[in-house]
PAVO-41803 format. One record per residue: residue number from 0; x, y negated, z negated of N, C-alpha, C, O in turn. Coordinates in pm, whole numbers, plus 50000, padded with zeros to 5 digits. Layout:
residues N
SITE:num:n.xx:n.yy:n.zz:ca.xx:ca.yy:ca.zz:c.xx:c.yy:c.zz:o.xx:o.yy:o.zz
SITE:NUM:X:Y:Z:X:Y:Z:X:Y:Z:X:Y:Z
...
END
This chain:
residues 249
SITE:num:n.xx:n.yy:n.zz:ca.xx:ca.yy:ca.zz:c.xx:c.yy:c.zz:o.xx:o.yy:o.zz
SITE:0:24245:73101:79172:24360:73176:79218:24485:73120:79153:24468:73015:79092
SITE:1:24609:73169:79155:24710:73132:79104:24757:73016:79195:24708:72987:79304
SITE:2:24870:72949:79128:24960:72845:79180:25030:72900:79300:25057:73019:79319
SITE:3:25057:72797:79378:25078:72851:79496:25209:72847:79534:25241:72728:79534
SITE:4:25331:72938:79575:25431:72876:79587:25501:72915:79731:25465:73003:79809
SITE:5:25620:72817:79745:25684:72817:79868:25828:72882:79850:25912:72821:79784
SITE:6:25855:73000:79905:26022:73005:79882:26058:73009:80025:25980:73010:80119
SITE:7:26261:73016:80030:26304:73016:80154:26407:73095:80120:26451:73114:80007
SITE:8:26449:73146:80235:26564:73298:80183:26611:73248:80342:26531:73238:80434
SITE:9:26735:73224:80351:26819:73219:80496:26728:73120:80514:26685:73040:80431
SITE:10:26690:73137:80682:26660:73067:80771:26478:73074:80768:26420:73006:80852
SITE:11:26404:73149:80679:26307:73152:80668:26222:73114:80539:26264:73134:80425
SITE:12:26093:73055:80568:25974:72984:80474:25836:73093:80409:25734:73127:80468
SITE:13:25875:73121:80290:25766:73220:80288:25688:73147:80153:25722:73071:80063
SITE:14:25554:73222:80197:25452:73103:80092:25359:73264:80000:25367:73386:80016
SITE:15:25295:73190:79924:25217:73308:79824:25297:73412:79798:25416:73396:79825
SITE:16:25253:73547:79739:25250:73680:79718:25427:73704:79802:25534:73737:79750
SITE:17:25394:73672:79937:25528:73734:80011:25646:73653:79916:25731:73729:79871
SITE:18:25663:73485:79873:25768:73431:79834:25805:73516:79684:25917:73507:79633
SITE:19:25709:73586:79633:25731:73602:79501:25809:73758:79514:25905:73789:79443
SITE:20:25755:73841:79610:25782:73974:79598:25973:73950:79703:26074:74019:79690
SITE:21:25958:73872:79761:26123:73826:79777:26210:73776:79660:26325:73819:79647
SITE:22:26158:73686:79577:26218:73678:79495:26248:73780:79351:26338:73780:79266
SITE:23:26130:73863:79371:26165:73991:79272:26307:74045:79341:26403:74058:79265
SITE:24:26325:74071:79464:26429:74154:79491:26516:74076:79499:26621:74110:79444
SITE:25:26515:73999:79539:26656:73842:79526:26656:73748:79432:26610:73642:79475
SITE:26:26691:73744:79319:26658:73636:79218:26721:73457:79321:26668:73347:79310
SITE:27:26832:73491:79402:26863:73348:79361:26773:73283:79561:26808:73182:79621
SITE:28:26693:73356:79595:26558:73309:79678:26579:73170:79633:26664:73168:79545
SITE:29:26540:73071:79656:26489:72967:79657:26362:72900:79592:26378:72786:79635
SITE:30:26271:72897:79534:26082:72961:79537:26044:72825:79451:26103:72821:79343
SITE:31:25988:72752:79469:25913:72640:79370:25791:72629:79342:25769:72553:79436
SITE:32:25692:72640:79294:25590:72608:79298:25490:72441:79357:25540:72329:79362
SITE:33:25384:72466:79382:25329:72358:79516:25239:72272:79416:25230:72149:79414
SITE:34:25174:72363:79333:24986:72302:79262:25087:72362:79136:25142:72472:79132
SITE:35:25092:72238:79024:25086:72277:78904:24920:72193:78871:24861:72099:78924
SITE:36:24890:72288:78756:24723:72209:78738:24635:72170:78787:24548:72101:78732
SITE:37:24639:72219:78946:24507:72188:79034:24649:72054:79115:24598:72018:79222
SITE:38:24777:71987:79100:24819:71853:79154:24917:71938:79228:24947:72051:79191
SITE:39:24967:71879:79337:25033:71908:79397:25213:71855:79360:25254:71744:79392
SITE:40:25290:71951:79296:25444:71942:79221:25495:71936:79345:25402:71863:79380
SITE:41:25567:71950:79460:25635:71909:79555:25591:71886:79672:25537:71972:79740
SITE:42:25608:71775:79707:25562:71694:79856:25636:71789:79947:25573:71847:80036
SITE:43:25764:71809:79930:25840:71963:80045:25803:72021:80035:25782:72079:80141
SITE:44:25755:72076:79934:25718:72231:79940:25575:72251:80035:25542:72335:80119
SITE:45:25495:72107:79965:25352:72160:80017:25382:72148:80183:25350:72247:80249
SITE:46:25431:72050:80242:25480:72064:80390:25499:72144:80442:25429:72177:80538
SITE:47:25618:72223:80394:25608:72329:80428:25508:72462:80452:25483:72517:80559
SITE:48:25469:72489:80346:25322:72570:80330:25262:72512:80464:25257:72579:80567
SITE:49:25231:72424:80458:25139:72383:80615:25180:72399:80707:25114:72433:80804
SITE:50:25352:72374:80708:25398:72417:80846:25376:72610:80885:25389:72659:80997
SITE:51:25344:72682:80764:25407:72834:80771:25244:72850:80827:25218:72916:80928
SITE:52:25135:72777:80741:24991:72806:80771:24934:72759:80908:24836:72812:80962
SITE:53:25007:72652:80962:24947:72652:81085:25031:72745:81219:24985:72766:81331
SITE:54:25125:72775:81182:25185:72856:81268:25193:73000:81237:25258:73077:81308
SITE:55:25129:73041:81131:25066:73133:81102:24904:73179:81194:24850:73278:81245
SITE:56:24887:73077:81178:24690:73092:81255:24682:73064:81379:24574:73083:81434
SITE:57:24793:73013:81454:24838:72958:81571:24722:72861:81627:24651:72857:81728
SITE:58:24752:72745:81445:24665:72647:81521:24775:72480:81560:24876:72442:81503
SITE:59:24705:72424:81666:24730:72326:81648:24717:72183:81614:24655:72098:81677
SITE:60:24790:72168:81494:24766:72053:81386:24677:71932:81419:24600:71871:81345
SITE:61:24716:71908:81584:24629:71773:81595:24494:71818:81694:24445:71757:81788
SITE:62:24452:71961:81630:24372:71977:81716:24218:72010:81627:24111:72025:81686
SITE:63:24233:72017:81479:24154:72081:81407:24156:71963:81272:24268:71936:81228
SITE:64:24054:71904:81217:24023:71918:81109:24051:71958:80943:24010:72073:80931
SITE:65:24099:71913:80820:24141:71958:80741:24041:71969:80603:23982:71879:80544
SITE:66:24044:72059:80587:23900:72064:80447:24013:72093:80294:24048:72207:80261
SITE:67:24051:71976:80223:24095:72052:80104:23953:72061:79960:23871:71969:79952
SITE:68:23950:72118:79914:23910:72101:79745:24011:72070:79615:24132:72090:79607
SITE:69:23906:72006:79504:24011:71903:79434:23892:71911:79320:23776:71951:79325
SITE:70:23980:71852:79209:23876:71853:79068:23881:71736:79061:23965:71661:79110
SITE:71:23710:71688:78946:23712:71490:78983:23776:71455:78925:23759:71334:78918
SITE:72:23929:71518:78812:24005:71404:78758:24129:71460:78836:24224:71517:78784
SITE:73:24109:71431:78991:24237:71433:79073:24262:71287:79102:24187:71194:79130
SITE:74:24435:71299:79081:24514:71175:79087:24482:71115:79224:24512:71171:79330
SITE:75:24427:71010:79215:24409:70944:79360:24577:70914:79435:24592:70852:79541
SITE:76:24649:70951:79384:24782:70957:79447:24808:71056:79503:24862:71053:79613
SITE:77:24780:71156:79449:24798:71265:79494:24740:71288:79629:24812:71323:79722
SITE:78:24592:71267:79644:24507:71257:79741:24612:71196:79855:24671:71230:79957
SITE:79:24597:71093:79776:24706:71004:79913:24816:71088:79956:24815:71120:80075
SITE:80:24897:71124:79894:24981:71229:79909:24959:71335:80054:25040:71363:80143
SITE:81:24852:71368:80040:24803:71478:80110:24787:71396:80245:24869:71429:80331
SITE:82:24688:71285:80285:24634:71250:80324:24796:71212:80396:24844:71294:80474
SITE:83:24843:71135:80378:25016:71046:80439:25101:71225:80518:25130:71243:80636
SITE:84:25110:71275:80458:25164:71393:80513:25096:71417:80605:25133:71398:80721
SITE:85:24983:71464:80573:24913:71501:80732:24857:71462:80809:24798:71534:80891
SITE:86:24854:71329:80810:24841:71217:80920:24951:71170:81004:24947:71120:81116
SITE:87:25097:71208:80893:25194:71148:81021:25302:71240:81058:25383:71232:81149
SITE:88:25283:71337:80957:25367:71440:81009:25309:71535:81084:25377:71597:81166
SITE:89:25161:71561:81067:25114:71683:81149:25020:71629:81271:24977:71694:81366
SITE:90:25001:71482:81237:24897:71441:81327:24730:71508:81362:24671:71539:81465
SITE:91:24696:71511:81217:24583:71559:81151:24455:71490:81211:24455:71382:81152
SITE:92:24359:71488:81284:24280:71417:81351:24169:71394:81227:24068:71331:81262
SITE:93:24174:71436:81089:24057:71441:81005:24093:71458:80848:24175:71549:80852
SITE:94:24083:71434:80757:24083:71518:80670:24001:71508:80548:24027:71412:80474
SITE:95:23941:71561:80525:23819:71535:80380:23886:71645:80235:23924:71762:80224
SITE:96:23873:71542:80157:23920:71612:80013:23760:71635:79922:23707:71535:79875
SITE:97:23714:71734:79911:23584:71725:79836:23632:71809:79716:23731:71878:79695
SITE:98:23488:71764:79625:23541:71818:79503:23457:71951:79494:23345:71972:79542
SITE:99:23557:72057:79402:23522:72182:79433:23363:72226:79343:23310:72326:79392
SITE:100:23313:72186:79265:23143:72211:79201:23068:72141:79295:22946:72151:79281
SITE:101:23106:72079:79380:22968:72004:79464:22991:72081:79624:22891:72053:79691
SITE:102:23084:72163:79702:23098:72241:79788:23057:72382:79736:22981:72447:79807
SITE:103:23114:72451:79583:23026:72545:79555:22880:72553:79522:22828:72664:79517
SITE:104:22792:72416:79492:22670:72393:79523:22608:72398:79662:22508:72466:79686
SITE:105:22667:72328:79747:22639:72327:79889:22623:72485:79967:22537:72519:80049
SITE:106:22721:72555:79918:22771:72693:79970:22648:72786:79922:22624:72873:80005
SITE:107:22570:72790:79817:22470:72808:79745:22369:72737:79782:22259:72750:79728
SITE:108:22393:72649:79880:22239:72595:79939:22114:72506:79847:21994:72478:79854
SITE:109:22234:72483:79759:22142:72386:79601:22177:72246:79614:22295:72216:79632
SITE:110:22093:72162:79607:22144:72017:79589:22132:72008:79398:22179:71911:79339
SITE:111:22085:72085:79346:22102:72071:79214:22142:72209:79139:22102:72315:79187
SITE:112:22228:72206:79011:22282:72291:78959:22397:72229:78876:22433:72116:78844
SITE:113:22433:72335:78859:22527:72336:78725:22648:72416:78779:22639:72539:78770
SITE:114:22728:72377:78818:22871:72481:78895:22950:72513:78778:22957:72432:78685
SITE:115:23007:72620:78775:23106:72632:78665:23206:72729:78766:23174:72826:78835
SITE:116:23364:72651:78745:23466:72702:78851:23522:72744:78756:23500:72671:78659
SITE:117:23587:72832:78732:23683:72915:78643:23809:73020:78717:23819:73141:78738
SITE:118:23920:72868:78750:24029:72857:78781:24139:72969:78684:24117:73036:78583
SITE:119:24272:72952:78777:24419:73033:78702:24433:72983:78611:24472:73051:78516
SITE:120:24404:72800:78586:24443:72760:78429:24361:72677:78372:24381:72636:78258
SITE:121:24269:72647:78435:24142:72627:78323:23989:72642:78449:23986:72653:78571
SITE:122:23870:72634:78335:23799:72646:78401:23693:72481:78366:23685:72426:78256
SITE:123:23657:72457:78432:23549:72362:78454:23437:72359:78545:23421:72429:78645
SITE:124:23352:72259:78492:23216:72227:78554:23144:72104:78526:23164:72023:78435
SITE:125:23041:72103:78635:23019:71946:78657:22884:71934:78683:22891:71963:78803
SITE:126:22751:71912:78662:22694:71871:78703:22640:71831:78852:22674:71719:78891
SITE:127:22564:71905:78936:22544:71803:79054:22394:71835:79090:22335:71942:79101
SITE:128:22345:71681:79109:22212:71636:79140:22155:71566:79235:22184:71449:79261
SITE:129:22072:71633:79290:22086:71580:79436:22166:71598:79576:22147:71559:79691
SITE:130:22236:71654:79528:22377:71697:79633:22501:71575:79584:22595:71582:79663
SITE:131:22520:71482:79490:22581:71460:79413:22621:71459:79325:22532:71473:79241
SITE:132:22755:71448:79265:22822:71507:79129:22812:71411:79008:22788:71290:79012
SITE:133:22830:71475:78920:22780:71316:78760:22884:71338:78731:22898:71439:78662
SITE:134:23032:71242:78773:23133:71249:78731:23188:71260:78553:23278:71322:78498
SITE:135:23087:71169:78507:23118:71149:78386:23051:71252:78272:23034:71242:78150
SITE:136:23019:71364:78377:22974:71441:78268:23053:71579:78273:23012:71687:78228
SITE:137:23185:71553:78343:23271:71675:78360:23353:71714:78268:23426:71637:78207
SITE:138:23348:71885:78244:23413:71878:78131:23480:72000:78185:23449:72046:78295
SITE:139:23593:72064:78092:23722:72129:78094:23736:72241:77992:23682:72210:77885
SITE:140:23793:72369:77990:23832:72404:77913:23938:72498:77905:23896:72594:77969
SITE:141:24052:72526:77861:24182:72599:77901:24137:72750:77890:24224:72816:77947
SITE:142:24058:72816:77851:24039:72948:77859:23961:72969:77996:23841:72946:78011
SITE:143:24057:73020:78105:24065:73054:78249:24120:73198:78281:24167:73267:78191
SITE:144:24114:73240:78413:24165:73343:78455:24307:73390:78436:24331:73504:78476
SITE:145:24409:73318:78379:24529:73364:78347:24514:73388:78222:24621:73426:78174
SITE:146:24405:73383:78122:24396:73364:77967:24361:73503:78006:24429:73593:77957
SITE:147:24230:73540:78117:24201:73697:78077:24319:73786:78123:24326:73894:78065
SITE:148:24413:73762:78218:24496:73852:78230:24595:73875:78220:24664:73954:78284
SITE:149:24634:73775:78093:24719:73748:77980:24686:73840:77871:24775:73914:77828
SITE:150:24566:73844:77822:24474:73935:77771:24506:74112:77799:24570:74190:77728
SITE:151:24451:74131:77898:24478:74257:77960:24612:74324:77973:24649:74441:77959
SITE:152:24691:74174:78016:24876:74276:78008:24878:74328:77865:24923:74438:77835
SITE:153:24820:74229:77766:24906:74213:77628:24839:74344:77551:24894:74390:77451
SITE:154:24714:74402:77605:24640:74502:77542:24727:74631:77604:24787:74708:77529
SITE:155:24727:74647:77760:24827:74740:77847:24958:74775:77776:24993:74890:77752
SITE:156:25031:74659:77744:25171:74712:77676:25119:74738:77536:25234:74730:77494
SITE:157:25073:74753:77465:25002:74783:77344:25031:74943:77328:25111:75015:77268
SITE:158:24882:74959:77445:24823:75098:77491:24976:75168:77528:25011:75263:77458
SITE:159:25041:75135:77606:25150:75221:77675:25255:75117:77641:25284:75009:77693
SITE:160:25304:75185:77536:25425:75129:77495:25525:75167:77584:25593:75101:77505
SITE:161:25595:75204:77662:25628:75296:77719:25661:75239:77845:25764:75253:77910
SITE:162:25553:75170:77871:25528:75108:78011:25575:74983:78017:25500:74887:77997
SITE:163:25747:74964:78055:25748:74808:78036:25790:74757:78205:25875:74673:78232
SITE:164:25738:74805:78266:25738:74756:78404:25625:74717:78484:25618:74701:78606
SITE:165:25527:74702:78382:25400:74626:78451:25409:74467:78435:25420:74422:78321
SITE:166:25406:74398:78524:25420:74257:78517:25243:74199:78527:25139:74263:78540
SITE:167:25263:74091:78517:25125:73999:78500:25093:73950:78674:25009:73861:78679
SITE:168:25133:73985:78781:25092:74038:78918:24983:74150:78889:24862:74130:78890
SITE:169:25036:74254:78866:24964:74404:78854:24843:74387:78776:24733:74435:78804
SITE:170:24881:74289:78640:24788:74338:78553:24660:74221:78600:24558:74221:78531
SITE:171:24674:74109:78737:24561:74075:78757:24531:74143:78842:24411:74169:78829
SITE:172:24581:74199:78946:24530:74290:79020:24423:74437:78948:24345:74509:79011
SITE:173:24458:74443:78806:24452:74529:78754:24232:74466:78705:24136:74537:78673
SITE:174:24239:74362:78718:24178:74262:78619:24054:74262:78727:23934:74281:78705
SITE:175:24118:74235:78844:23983:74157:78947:23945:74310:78992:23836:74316:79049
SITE:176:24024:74450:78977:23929:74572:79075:23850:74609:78941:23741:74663:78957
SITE:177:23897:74584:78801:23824:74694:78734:23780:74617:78576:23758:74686:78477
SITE:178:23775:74495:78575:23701:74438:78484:23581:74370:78496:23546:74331:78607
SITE:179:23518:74351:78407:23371:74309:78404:23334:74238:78272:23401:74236:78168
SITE:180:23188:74168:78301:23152:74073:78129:23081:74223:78109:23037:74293:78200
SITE:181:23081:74257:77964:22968:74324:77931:22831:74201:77890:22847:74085:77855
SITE:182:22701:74275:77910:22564:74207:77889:22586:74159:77749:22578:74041:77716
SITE:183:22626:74307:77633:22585:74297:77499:22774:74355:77444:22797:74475:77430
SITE:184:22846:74286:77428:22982:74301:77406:23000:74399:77309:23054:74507:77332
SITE:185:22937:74350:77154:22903:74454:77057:22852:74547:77082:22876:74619:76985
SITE:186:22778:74616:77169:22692:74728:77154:22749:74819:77246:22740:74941:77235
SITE:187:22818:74746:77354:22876:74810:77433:23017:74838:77387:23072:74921:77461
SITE:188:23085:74799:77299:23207:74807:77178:23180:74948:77123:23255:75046:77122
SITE:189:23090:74936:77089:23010:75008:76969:22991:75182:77050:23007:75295:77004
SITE:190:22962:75144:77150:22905:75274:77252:23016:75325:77322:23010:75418:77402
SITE:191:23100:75273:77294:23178:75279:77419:23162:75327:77543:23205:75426:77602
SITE:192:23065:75206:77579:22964:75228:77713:23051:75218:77824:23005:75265:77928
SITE:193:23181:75162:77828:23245:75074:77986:23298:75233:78025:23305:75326:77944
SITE:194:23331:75237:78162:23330:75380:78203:23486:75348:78230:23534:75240:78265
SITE:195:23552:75467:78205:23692:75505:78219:23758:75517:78342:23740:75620:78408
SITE:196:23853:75402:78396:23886:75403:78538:24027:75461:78521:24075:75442:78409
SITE:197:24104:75526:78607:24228:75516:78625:24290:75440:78771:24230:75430:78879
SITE:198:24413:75395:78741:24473:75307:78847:24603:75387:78841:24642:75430:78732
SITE:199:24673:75409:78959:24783:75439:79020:24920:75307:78975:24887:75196:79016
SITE:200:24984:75308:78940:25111:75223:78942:25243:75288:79018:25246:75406:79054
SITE:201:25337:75206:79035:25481:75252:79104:25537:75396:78996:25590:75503:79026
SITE:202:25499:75338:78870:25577:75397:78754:25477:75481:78684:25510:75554:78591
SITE:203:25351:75473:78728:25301:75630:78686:25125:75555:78674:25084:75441:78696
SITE:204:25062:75670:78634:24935:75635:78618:24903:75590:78509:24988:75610:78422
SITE:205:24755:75503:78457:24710:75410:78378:24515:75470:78382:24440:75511:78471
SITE:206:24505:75451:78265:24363:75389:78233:24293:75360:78157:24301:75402:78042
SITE:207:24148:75234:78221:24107:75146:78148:24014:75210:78075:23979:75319:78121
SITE:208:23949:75163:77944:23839:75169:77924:23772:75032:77880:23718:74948:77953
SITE:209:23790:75030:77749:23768:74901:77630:23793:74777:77702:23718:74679:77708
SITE:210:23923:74795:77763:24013:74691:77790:23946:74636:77933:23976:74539:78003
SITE:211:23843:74740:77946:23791:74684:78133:23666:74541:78042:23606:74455:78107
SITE:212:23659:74551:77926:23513:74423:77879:23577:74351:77789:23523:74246:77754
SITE:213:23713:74390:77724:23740:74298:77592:23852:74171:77686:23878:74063:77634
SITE:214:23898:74204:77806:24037:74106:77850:23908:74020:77866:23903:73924:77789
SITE:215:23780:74037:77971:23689:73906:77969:23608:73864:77875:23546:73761:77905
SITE:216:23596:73889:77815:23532:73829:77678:23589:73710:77595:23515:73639:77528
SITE:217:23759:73684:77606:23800:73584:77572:23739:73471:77651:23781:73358:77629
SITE:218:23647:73488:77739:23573:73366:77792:23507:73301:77730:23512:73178:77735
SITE:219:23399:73392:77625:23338:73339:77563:23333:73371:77394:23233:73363:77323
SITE:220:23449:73403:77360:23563:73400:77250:23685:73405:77215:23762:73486:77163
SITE:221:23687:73275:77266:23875:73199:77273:23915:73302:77098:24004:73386:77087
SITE:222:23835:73265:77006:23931:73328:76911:24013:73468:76918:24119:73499:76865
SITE:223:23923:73541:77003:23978:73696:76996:24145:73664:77046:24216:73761:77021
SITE:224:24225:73540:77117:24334:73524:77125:24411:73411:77036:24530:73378:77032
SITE:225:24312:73372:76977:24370:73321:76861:24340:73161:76889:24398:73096:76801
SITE:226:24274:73080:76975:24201:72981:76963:24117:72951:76939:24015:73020:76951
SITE:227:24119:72819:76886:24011:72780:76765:23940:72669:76891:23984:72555:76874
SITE:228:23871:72677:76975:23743:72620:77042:23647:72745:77081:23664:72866:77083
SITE:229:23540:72661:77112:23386:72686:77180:23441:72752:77280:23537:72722:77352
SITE:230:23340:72883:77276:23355:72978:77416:23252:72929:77517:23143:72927:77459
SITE:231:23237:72884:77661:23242:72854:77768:23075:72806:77720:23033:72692:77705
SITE:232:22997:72945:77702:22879:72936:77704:22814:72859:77604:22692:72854:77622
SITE:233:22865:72780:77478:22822:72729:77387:22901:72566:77406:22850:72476:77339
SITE:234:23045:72523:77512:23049:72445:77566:22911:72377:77707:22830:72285:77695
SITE:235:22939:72470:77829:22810:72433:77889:22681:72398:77847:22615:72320:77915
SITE:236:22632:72451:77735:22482:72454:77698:22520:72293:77617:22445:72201:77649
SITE:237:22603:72269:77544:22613:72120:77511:22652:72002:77607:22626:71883:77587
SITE:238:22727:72060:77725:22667:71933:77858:22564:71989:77906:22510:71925:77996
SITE:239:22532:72056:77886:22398:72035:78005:22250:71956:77927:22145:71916:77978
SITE:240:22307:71956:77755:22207:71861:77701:22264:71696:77680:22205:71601:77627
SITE:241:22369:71699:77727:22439:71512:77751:22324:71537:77881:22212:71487:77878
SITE:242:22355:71589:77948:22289:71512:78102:22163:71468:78096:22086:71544:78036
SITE:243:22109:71352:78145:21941:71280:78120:21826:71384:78131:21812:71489:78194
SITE:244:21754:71315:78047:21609:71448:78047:21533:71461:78260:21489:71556:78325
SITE:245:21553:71339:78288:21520:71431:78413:21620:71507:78507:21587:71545:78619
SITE:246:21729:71524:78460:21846:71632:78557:21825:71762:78486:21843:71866:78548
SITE:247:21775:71765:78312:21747:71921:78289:21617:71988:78350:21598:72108:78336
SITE:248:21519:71897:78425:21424:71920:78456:21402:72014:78549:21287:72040:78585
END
């Protein structure tokens, strides 16, 4: 998901989607962002967020448990970070930071596998065996979910020149109802097999075709945007042969 942010307008704290669509109509809003890179950029801000989320759910802080997720090259400061805030400001009775490929294993009911998370700004994966993670075999790569719908705006204003009021909000919204991997990219290129959707906008109607299989495909051809690394699937298949002959087993 995207970075998360906190704005304040007057006397009020607004977090996600709501802080941003305030600040479209008010530029001088307040609004910072919380998580740059998976780390947490302001100790206020994130406070806040917790204060809006638990009084949002009408829970109380010292009455519940805290579950965050975290990638294994998170700053053990940061952790702390988290951990100092909501122990003495919220009076947090708990809190566990796990890392996010070994809870999406668990959630999947696997003590072994291969997780691959594919985050707003990069995607990674890790190894886990046993119901534990092989730290040292984690690897990274910047072609993520803002790469595909970076992708998709940049094809959209292409297509509809015309159209310069679609922002990179819309065009992931645009991304998660009506894109897909194709099986066979070429053939389905070739066929022009992907079926023709239209979407409604403020400023008029839109639609996909091509563009519903080529924005995800930069997954597993960074070049089609003009980077020169390994697409996802030819990264993974080379850790998963680092890892020892009995974890490919």
């Amino acid at each position: 998901m995207r970075s998360v942010y906190s704005g304040s307008g007057s006397s009020n704290i607004l977090i996600g989607q709501e802080a941003m669509k305030h600040t479209s109509f008010d530029p001088t809003n307040d609004v910072s962002p919380i998580l740059v890179d998976g780390e947490i950029d302001s100790l206020e801000a994130f406070e806040k967020m917790m204060s809006v989320i638990y009084k949002d759910l009408s829970v109380d802080p010292t009455s519940c448990n805290v579950l965050f997720t975290s990638h294994p090259q998170r700053s053990i400061k940061n952790a702390e970070n988290i951990c100092q805030i909501l122990f003495e400001n919220f009076s947090s009775p708990g809190i566990y930071i796990g890392l996010k490929p070994v809870l999406s294993a668990h959630a999947a009911k696997c003590s072994v596998g291969f997780p691959v998370v594919i985050g707003h700004d990069v995607t990674s994966w890790l190894p886990v065996y046993q119901g534990h993670s092989c730290t040292t075999l984690f690897g990274t790569t910047p072609i993520a979910g803002s790469s595909i719908t970076e992708t998709l705006l940049e094809d959209l204003r292409i297509k509809y020149p015309n159209l310069n009021g679609i922002n990179f909000d819309e065009a992931n919204t645009l991304k998660q109802e009506h894109c897909y991997v194709a099986l066979n990219y070429e053939a389905e290129t070739q066929l022009k097999a992907a079926k023709e959707v239209s979407h409604g906008l403020p400023y008029g109607n839109i639609t996909l075709q091509q563009e519903r299989i080529s924005a995800p495909e930069v997954l597993f051809k960074p070049n089609l945007i003009g980077v020169d690394i390994s697409g996802i699937q030819h990264l993974i298949a080379d850790q998963i042969m680092c890892c020892p002959i009995d974890m490919r087993r």
